[in-house]
C-alpha positions in Angstrom: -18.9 31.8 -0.2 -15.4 31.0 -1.9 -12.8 30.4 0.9 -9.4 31.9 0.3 -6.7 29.1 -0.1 -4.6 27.7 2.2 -1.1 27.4 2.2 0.9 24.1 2.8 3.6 24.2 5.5 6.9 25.2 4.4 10.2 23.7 5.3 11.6 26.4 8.2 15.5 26.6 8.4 18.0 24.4 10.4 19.3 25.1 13.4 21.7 22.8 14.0 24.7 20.6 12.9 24.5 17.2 12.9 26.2 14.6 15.0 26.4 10.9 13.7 26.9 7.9 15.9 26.8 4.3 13.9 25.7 0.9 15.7 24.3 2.4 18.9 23.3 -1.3 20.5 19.5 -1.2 21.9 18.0 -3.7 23.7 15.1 -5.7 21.9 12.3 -7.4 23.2 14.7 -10.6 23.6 17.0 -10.5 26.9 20.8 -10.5 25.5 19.8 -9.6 22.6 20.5 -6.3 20.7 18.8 -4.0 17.6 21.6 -2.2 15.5 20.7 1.7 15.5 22.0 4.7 14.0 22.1 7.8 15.7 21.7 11.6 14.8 21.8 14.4 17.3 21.6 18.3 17.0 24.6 19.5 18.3 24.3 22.0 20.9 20.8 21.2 21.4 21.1 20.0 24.9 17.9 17.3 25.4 15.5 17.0 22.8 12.5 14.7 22.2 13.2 11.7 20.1 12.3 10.5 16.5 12.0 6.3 16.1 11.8 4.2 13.0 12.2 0.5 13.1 12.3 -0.9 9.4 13.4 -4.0 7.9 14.7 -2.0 4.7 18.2 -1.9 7.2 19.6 1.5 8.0 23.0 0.7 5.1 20.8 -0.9 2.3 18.7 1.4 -0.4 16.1 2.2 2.3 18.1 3.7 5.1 19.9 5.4 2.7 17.0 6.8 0.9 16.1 7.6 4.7 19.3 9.7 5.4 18.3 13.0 4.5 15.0 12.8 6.4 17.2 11.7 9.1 19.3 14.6 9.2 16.7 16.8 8.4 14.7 16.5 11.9 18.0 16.3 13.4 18.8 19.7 11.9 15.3 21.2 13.3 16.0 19.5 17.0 15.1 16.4 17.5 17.3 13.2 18.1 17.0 10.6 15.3 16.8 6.9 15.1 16.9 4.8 12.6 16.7 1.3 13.3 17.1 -2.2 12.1 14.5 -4.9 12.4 15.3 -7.6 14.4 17.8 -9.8 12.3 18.1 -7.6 9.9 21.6 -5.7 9.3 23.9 -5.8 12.3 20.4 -6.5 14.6 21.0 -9.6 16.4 19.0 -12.5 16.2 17.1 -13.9 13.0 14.6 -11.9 10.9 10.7 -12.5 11.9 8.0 -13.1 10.3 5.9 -9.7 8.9 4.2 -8.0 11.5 4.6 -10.8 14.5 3.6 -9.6 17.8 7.5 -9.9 19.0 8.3 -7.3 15.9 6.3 -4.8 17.6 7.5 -5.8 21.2 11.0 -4.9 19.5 9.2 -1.5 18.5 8.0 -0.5 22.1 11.5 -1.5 23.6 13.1 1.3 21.5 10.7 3.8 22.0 11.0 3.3 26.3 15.1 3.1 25.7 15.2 6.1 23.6 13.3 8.2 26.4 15.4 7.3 29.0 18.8 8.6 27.2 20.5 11.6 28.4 20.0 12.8 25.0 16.1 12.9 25.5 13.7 14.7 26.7 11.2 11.6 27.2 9.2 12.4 24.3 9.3 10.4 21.8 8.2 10.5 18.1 7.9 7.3 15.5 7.5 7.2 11.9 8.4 5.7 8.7 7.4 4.7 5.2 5.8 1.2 4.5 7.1 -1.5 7.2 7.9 1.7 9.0 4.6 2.6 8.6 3.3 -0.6 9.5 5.4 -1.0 12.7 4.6 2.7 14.0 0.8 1.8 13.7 1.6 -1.7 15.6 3.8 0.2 18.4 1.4 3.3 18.9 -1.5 0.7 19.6 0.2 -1.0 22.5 0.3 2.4 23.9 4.0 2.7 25.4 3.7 5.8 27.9 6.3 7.6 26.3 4.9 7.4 22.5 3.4 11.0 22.2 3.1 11.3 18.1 3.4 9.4 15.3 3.9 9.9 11.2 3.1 6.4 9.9 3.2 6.8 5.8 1.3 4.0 3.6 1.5 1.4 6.1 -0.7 -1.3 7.1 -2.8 -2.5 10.1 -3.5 -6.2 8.4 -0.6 -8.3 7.0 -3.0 -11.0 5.5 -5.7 -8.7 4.1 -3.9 -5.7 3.8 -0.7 -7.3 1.8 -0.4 -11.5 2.0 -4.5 -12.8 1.1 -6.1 -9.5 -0.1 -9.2 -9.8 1.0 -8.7 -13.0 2.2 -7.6 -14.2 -0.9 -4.6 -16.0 -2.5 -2.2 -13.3 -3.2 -0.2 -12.7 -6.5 3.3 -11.1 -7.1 3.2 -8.3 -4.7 4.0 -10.2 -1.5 4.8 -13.6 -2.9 7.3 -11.7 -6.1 8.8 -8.1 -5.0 8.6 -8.2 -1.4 10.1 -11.3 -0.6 12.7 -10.7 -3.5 13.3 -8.1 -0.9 13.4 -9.7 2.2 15.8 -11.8 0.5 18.4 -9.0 -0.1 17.7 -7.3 3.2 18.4 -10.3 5.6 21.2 -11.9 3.8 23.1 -9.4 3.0 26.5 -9.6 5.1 26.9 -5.8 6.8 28.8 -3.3 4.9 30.3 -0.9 7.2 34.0 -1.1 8.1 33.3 -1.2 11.8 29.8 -2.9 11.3 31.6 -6.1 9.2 34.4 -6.4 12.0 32.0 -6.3 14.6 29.1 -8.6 13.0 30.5 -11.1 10.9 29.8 -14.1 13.1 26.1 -12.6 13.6 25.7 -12.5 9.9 27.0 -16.0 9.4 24.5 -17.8 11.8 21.8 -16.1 10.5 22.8 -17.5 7.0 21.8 -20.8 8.3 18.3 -20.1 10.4 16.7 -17.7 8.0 13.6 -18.3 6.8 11.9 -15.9 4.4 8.6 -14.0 3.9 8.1 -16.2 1.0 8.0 -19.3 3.4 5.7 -18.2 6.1 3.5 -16.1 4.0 2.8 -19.6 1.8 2.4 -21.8 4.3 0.0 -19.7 6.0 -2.8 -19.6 3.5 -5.9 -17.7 3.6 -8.0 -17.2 7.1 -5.1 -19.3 8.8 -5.1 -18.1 13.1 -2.0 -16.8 12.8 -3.4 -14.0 10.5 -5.6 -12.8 13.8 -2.5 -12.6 15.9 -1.1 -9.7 13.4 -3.7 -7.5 13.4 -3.5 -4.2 15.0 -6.3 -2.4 16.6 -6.3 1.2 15.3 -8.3 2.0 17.8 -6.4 1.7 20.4 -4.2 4.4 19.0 -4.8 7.9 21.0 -1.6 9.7 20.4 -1.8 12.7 18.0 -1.5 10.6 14.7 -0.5 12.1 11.0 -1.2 9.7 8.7 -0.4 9.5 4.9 -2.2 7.3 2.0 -1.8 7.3 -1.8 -4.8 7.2 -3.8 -2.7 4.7 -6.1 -0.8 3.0 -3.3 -1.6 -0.5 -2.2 -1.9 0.7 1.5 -4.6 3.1 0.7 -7.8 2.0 2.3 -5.9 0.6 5.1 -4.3 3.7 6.1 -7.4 5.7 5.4 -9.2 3.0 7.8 -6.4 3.4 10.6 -7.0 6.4 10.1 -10.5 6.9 11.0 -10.3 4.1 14.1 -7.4 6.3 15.7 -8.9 7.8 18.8 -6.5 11.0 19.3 -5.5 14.2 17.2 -5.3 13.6 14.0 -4.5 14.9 11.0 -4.8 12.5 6.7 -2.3 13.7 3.6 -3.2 11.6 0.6 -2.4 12.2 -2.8 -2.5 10.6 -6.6 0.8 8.8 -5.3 1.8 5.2 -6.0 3.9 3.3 -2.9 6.8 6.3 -2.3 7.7 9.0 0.3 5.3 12.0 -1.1 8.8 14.5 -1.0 10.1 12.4 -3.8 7.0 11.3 -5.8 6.9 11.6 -9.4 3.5 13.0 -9.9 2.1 16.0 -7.2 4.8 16.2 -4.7 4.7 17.6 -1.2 6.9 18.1 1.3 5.6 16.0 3.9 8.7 16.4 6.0 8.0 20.2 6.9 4.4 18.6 7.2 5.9 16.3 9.7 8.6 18.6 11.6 5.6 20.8 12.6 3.5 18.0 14.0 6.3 16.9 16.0 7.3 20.5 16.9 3.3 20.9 18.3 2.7 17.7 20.3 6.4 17.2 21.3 7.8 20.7 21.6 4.4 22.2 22.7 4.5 24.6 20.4 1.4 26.0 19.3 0.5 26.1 15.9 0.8 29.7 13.9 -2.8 28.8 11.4 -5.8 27.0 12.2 -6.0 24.1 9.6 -8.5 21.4 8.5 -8.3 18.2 9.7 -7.7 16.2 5.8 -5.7 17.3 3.4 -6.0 15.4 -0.1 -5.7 15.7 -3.8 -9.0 15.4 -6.1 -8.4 12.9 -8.9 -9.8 13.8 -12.5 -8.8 16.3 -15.3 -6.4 19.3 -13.9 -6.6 18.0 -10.2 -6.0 19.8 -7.5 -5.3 19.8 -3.5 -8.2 20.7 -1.1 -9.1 20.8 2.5 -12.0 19.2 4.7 -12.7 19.3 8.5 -13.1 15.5 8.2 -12.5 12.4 5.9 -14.8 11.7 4.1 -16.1 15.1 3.2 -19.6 16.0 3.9 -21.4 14.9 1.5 -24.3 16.0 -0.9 -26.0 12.5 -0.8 -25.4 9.3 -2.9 -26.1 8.8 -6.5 -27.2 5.5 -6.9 -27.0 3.3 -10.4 -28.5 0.3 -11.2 -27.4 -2.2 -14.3 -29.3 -3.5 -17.1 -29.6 -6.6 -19.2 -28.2 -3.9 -22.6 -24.8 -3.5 -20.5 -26.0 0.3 -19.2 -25.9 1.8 -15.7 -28.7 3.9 -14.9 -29.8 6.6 -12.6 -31.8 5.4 -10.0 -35.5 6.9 -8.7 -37.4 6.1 -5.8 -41.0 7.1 -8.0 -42.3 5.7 -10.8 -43.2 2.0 -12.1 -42.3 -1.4 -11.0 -39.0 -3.2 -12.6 -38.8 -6.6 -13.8 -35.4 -8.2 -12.8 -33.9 -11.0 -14.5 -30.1 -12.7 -15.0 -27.2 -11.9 -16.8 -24.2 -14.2 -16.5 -21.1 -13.8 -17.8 -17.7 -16.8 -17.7 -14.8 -16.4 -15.9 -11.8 -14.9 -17.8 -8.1 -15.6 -15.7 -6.4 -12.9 -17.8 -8.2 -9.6 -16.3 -6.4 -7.7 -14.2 -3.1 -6.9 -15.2 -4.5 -3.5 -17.1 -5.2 -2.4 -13.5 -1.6 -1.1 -13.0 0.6 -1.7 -10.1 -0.9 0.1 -7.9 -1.6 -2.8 -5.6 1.7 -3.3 -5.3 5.2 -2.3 -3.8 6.5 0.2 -6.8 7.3 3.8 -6.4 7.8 5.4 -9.6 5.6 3.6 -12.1 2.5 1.4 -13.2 -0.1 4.2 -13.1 -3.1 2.2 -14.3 -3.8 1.7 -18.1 -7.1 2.0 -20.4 -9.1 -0.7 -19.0 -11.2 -0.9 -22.2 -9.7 -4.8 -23.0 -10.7 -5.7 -19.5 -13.5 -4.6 -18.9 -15.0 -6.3 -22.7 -13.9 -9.3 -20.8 -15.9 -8.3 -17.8 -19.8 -8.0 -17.1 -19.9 -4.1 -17.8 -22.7 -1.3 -17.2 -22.2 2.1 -18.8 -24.0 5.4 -18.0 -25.0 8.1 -19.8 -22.7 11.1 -20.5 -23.4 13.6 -17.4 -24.7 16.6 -17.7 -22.7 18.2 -15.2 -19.6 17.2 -13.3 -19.8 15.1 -10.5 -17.2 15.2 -7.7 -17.1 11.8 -5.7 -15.7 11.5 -2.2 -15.6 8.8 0.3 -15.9 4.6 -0.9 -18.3 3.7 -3.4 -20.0 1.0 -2.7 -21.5 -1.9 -4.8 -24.8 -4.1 -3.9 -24.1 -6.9 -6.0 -27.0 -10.0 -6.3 -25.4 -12.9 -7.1 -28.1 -15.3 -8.2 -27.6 -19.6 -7.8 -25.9 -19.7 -11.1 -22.5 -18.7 -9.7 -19.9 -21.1 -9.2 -17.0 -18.2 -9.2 -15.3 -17.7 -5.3 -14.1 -14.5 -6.0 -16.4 -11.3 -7.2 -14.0 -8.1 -8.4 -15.7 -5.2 -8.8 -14.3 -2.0 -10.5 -15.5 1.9 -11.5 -13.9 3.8 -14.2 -14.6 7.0 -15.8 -14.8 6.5 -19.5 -14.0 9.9 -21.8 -15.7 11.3 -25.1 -12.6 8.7 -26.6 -14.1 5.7 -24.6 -10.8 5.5 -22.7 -11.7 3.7 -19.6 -9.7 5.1 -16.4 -9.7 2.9 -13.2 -11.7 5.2 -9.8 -11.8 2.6 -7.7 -12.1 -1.0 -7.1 -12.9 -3.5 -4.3 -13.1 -7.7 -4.3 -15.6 -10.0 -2.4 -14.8 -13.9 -1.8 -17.6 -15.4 -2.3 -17.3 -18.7 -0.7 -16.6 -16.9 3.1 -19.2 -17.3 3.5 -21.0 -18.8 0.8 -25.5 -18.6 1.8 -26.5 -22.2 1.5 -27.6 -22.9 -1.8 -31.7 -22.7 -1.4 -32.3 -21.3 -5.4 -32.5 -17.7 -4.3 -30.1 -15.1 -4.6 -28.3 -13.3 -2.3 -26.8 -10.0 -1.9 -22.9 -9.2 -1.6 -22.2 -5.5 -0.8 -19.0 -4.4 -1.8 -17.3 -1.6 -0.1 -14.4 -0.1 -2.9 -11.3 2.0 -2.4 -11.9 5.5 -0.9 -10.9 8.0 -3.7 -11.7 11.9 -4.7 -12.0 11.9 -8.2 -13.8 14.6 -10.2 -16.1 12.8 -12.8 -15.9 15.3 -15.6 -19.0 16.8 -17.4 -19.5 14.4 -20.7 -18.1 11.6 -19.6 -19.4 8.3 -18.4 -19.5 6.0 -15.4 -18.9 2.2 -15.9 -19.3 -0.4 -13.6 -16.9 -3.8 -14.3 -17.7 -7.1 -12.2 -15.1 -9.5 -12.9 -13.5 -12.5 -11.2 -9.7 -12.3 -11.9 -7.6 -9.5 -10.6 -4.2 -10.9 -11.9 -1.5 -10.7 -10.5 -2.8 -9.1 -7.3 -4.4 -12.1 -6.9 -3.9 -15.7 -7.5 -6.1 -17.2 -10.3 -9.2 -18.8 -8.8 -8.3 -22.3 -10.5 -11.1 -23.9 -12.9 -13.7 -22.2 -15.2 -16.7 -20.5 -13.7 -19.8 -18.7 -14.0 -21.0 -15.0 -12.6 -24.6 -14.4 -12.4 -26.2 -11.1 -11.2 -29.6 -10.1 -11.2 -30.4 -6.9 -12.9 -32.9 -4.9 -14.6 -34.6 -5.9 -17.7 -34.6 -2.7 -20.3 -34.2 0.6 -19.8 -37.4 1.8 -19.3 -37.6 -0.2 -16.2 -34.8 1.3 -13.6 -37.5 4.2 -13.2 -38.7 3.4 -9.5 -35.6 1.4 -8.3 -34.5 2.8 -5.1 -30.9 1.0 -3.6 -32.8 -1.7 -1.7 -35.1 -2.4 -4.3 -38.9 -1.7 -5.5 -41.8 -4.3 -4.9 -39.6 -7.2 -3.6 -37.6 -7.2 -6.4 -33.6 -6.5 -6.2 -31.0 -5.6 -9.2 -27.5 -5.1 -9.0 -26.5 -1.2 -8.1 -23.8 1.0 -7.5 -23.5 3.6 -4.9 -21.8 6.7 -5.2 -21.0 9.3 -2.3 -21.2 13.0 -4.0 -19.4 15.9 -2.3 -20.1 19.4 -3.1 -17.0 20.9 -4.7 -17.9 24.1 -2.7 -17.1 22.9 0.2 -13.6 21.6 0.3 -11.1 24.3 0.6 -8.2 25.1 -1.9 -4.5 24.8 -1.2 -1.7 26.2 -2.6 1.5 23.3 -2.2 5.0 24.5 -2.5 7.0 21.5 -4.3 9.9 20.1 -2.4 13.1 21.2 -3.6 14.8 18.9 -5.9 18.1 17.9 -5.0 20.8 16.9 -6.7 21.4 12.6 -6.7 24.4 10.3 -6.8 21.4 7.9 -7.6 22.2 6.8 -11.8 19.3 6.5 -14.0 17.1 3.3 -13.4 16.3 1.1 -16.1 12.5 -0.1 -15.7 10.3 -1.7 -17.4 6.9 -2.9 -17.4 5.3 -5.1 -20.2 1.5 -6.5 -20.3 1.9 -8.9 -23.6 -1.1 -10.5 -24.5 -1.5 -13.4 -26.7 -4.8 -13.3 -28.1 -4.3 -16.8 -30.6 -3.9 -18.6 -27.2 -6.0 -16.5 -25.2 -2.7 -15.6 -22.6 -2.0 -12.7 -20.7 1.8 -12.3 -20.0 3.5 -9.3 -17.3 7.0 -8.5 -17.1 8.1 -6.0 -14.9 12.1 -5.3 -14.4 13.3 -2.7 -11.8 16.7 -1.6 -11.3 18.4 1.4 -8.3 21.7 2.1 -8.0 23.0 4.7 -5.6 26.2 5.9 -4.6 27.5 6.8 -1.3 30.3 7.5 0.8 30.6 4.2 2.1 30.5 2.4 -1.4 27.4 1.9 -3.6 24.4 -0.1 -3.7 22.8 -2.0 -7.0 19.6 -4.0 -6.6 18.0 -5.2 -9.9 14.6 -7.7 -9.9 12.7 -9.0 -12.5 9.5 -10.3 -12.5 7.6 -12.4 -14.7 3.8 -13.9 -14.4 1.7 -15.7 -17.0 -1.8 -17.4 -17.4 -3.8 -18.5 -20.0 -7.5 -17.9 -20.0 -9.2 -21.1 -18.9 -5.5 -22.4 -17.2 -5.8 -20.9 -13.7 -3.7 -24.4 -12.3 -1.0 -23.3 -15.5 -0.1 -19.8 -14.4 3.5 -19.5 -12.5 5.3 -16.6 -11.1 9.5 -16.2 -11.9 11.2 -13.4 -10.2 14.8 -13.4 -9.4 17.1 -10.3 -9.2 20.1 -9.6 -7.2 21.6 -7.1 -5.3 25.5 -5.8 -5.2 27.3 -4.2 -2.5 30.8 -2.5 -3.5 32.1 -1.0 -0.2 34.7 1.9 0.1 37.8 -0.6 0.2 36.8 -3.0 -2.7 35.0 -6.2 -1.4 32.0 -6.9 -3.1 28.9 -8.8 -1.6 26.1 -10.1 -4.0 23.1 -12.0 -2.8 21.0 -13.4 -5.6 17.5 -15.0 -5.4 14.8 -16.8 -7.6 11.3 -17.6 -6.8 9.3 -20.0 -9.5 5.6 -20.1 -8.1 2.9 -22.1 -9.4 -0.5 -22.9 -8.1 0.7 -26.1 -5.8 4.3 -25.7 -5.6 7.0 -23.4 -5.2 11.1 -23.0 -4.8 12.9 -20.5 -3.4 16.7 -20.4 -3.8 19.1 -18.1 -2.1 23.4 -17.9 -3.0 25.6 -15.2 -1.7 28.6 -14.3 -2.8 31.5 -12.7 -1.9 34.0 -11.4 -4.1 32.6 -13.2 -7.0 33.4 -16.5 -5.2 30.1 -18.5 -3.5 29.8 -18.5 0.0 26.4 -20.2 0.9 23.0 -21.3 -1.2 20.2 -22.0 0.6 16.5 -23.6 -1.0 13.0 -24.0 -0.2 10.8 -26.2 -1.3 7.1 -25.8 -0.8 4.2 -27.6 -1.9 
């Protein structure tokens, strides 16, 4: 039986004018010490629950201005809004932390308890936000302050090594160690721009010049499995307040948010769609208007109102051809079973069957390549508006790939794939990436899904027998059309997500012989004998309820045209893989404008891991209302046993301080 659509919430009407206060001084974590907050309150409105953010992108750079219209919209619909700067971050006292430190999120529960105990408030209290936001509401709503009732954590994280740093527990590339500390960069040193801010916080922003140590810093000299990892993990299950949570299928916070969201212990409710790393009002392919989304989930759990239509539980966007939006009482879906595929020796992925003859197993090895990756897109890291993956065809020839047969039929897959990979005594690679595309009639090879196992944590002792490394992949909904094919890729780069592994090395995997022989291979194997196979879980399409989404009005932005740029050159004489990717926002305000521009460049050489090196450097510009200019300007060259980090601001066009790192 067809169920009738549903609809997606619509934005209802504001009630309210909006009242702005700058600077409001809350206490942090630190006795004497204050956050910098900006405050907006429905007029009229008498006491109201409260709305929190705490994010390093600080409340008058790019990201709280970006934020503004949120801001005023739950403001405008009753609620009292916060938006507030990290600790050391924008007129917040003290000096910036490191990424998801326990005293962050001490900060984060201090501002949820002082916002409840305003006159403005009601004692409920609300927290949210995009990214670090996202990151930081997770952290807070898992040390369970008693007046946290709801959260709205979108694309955020729960593990700052695995999740962001060492994915996987591996050496990271350019999106921690290139964008985001580019970032941090801008964010912290920054002098603050407001009239009243600058008078007020000069001598703050001065000291900090001198203590602060960046992302970059901490994040390398913390290296992969370090203790201090353990201390930043947060326990989504401790979470029991009701919890909306938003992933990207494409964003590089996808299976952590989809994880969090599964451990959280309370009402919940999962948005995800084909989105990069961006708010999903302003995404540039399938937007929603998660804010209405959001203003009802605060207006049931902390206005008590009750909800007009009984909806499903996950809300998501299915991948593949056309696409479209659909509902589920759960993530994953129900599913039909698994379709399990085993490789050959001849490079082809077969169907699996539990009856029929024995299979003879043997090895196929295949030799490291440092240049894969970099067709994968940048959806493992921090962009918003591009880097959709590419054909992966050129990779995956450089890969140990197994191709299927054309289906017969489409085939709708929901949930994580999962690969049983037996890696046999030849290997000497440490890493094992493992990728599913869907490859059309014009054997265009689209990424599904990947995952990555290190192979040396831990490593079976070397007895001359192989050994099995399941690999759970990406959760996705993608629609596998009827003609195409399924691939599976095993590789062991992933550049410049990750590091490159250093020398040359070998990946063996046992697999089946011919083709006649996967008849009578079940998952686990058939007589003793085990091949490599790939696990898909099938939903029926049937089941999974239509919606019909609304698109956010576009507004009209101050915001000028950016001028990005993203390159993959490869060099096939010398057997080089070269990215460039250049990013540039400029927005205009009442206060002044903003101008950030990075660019980021990463090479390696197949069969050079110890060659490849990392340049970004960028700047950002400040131009306030009454004509001073601030600049802060920053370079990072990274190589595989050294890096420097150098830091000049200047003011006015004149230099006012440089700082440098050096780390080896």
């Amino acid at each position: 039986m067809t169920r009738p659509p549903i609809r997606f919430p619509r934005s209802r009407p504001p009630r309210y004018e909006v009242e702005f206060t700058g600077d409001v001084r809350i206490p942090s974590s630190v006795p004497g010490l204050t956050l910098g907050g900006d405050l907006y309150l429905p007029k009229g409105a008498g006491r109201v629950p409260a709305l929190v953010t705490v994010h390093t992108g600080r409340k008058d750079g790019l990201g709280g201005i970006a934020a503004r219209k949120y801001l005023r919209y739950f403001a405008e619909r009753g609620y009292a809004v916060l938006y507030v700067d990290s600790f050391g971050i924008g007129t917040s006292e003290g000096v910036p932390r490191p990424i998801l430190s326990p005293e962050e999120v001490d900060d984060g529960v201090s501002v949820v308890e002082w916002a409840a105990a305003q006159p403005w408030c009601t004692g409920r209290v609300g927290m949210w936000g995009l990214s670090h936001g996202g990151m930081t509401t997770l952290a807070v709503a898992s040390r369970q302050p008693p007046h946290l009732r709801a959260i709205f954590p979108v694309m955020g994280w729960t593990d700052a090594e695995r999740d962001l740093v060492h994915p996987a527990g591996l050496r990271g590339g350019i999106g921690m160690f290139g964008h985001l500390s580019l970032y941090n960069i801008f964010c912290a040193l920054l002098p603050p721009l407001r009239e009243h801010d600058k008078a007020e916080h000069e001598t703050l922003w001065k000291e900090r010049l001198e203590k602060f140590e960046p992302w970059f810093a901490d994040s390398w000299l913390h290296p992969p499995g370090h203790p201090v990892w353990e201390q930043r993990r947060v326990d989504a299950r401790r979470i029991t307040v009701p919890s909306l949570c938003v992933a990207g299928w494409r964003d590089l916070f996808c299976a952590s948010m989809i994880t969090a969201y599964q451990q959280i212990r309370g009402p919940k409710r999962l948005l995800v769609g084909p989105w990069l790393h961006t708010f999903p009002d302003v995404a540039g392919v399938e937007p929603v208007p998660s804010a209405a989304l959001a203003c009802a989930w605060w207006d049931r759990w902390l206005h008590g109102e009750v909800p007009r239509t009984r909806e499903r539980p996950a809300t998501f966007f299915v991948q593949g051809g056309e696409g479209r939006w659909v509902q589920a009482p759960r993530w994953p879906p129900e599913k039909t079973g698994d379709q399990v595929f085993v490789a050959a020796r001849s490079g082809h992925l077969y169907r699996s069957n539990r009856t029929g003859r024995s299979t003879a197993v043997v090895t196929t090895v295949c030799r490291s390549d440092d240049t894969v990756g970099a067709l994968s897109g940048l959806t493992k890291h921090p962009i918003d508006k591009f880097g959709y993956p590419l054909d992966q065809h050129e990779d995956d020839t450089r890969s140990l790939a197994f191709t299927s047969a054309p289906f017969p039929e489409p085939v709708l897959v929901a949930g994580s794939p999962t690969a049983r990979v037996i890696i046999t005594p030849a290997t000497s690679a440490s890493r094992c990436v493992v990728k599913v595309t869907d490859v059309d009639e014009q054997d265009r090879s689209v990424l599904v899904s990947m995952g990555v196992a290190d192979l040396d944590s831990p490593r079976p002792q070397r007895n001359g027998s192989p050994y099995v490394v399941q690999v759970r992949l990406d959760p996705t909904c993608y629609r596998l059309a009827a003609g195409h094919r399924l691939r599976l890729v095993l590789a062991m780069a992933d550049v410049p997500r990750l590091w490159p592994a250093g020398k040359p090395a070998l990946l063996g995997v046992r697999v089946i012989q011919a083709s006649g022989d996967y008849v009578g291979l079940a998952a686990e194997g058939y007589g003793g004998n085990t091949a490599t196979t790939l696990s898909l879980p099938v939903c029926d399409p049937a089941s999974l309820t239509d919606v019909v989404v609304d698109p956010p009005e576009r507004r009209t932005s101050a915001r000028d045209v950016p001028k990005d740029r993203w390159e993959i050159t490869r060099d096939h004489l010398g057997d080089a893989v070269r990215l460039t990717v250049a990013k540039e926002d400029r927005v205009r305000y009442t206060e002044g404008s903003l101008a950030m521009r990075t660019l980021l460049g990463f090479e390696v050489a197949n069969g050079d891991a110890a060659g490849a090196r990392m340049l970004a450097s960028g700047e950002k510009t400040a131009e306030t209302a009454d004509g001073d200019r601030a600049t802060v300007r920053a370079e990072i060259d990274m190589r595989a046993a050294a890096a420097t980090v150098t830091a000049e601001v200047l003011i006015n066009g004149t230099p006012f301080c440089t700082r440098e790192w050096t780390l080896s």
